[in-house]
C-alpha positions as CSV (number, residue, x, y, z in Angstrom):
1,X,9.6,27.3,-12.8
2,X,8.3,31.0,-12.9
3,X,9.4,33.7,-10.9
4,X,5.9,35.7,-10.3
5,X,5.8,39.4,-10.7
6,X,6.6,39.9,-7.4
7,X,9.8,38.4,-7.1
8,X,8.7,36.8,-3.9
9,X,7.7,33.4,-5.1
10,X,8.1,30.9,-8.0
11,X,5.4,28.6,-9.1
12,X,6.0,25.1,-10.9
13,X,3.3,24.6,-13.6
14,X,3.0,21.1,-14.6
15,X,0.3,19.2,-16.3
16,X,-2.6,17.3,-13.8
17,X,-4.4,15.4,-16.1
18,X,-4.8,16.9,-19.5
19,X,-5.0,20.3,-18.4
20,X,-2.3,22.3,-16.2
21,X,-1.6,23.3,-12.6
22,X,0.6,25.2,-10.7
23,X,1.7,25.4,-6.9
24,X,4.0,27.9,-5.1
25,X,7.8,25.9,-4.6
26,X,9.6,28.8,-3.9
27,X,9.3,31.6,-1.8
28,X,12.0,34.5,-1.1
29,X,10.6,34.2,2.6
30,X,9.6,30.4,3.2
31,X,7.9,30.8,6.4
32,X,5.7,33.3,4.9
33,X,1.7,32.5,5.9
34,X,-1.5,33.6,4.4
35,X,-3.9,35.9,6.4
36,X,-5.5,33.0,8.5
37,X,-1.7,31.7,9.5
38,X,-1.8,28.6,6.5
39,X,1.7,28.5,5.1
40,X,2.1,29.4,1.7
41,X,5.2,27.2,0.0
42,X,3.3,24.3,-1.7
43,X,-0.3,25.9,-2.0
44,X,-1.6,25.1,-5.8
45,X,-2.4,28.1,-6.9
46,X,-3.0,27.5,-10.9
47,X,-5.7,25.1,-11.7
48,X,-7.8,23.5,-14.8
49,X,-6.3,25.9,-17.2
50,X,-7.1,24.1,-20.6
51,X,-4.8,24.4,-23.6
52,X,-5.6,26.8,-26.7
53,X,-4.0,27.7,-29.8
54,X,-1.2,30.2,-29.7
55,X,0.4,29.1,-26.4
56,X,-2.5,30.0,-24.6
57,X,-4.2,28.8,-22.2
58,X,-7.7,29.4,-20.5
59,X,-10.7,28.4,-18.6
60,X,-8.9,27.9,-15.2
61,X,-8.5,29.7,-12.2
62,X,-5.7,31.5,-10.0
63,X,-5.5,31.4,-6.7
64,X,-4.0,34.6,-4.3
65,X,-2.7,32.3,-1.4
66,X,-2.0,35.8,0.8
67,X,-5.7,36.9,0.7
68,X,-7.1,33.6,0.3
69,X,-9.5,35.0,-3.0
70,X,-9.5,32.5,-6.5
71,X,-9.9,33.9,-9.4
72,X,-10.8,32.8,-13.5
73,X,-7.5,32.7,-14.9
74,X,-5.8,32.6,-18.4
75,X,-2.3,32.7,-19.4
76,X,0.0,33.1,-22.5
77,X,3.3,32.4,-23.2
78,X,4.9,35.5,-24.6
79,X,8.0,33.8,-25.3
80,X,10.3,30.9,-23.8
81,X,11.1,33.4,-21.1
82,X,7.9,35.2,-20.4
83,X,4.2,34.2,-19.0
84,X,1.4,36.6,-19.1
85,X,-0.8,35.8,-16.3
86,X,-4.3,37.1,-16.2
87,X,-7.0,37.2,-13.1
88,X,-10.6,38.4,-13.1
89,X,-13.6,38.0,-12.2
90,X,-16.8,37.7,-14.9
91,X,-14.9,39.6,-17.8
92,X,-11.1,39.4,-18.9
93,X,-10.7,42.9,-19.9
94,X,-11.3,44.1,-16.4
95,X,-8.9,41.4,-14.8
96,X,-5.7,42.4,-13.9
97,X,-2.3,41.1,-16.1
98,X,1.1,40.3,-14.4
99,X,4.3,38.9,-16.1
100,X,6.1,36.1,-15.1
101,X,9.7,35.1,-16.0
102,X,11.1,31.8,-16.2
103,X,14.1,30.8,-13.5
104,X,17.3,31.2,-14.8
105,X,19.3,30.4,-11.6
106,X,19.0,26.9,-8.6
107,X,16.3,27.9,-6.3
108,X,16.1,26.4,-2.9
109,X,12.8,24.9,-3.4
110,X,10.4,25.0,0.0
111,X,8.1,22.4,-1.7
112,X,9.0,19.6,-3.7
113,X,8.8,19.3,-7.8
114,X,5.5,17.6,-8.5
115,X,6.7,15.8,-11.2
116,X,9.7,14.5,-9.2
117,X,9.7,11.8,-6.3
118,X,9.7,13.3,-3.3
């Protein structure tokens, strides 16, 4: 689980197929709705991100569940504790970077674990 670099949320990335994925599970305000009303907690919002060398991974898109706008995405694992998340659109330079850090602490999930029975 990774606390996004809002502090707001924390998205479970997990593999879906032989790529990876990752939906919102927690949210600091669980009720909390995109623009058009859709709730937020269990919205993927990671998707076909294929694995590179060096932690990386690429080719997959990122979804802003608030404003309802997807994204190409990459993102790199910095260390055990630390995702570097990348958005854009066309060129990765111009994209915008956030950091993510993994949960320490029990969450009170608002969506269950995909990889656990529900």
């Amino acid at each position: 689980l990774w606390i996004d670099h809002t502090g707001q949320g924390a998205v479970e990335i997990a593999p879906c197929g032989d790529r990876i994925c990752g939906r919102v599970v927690w949210l600091k305000n669980p009720g909390h709705k995109s623009k058009s009303g859709k709730l937020i907690c269990g919205t993927q919002i990671l998707g076909d991100l294929q694995r590179h060398p060096n932690n990386e991974w690429e080719s997959g898109w990122i979804y802003n569940p608030e404003d309802e706008e997807r994204f190409s995405a990459a993102l790199k694992l910095a260390n055990a504790n630390t995702l570097i998340v990348t958005g854009y659109l066309g060129i990765k330079l111009l994209g915008e970077t956030f950091t993510w850090k993994r949960s320490t602490g029990p969450l009170q999930l608002c969506a269950p674990p995909a990889n656990r029975p529900t």
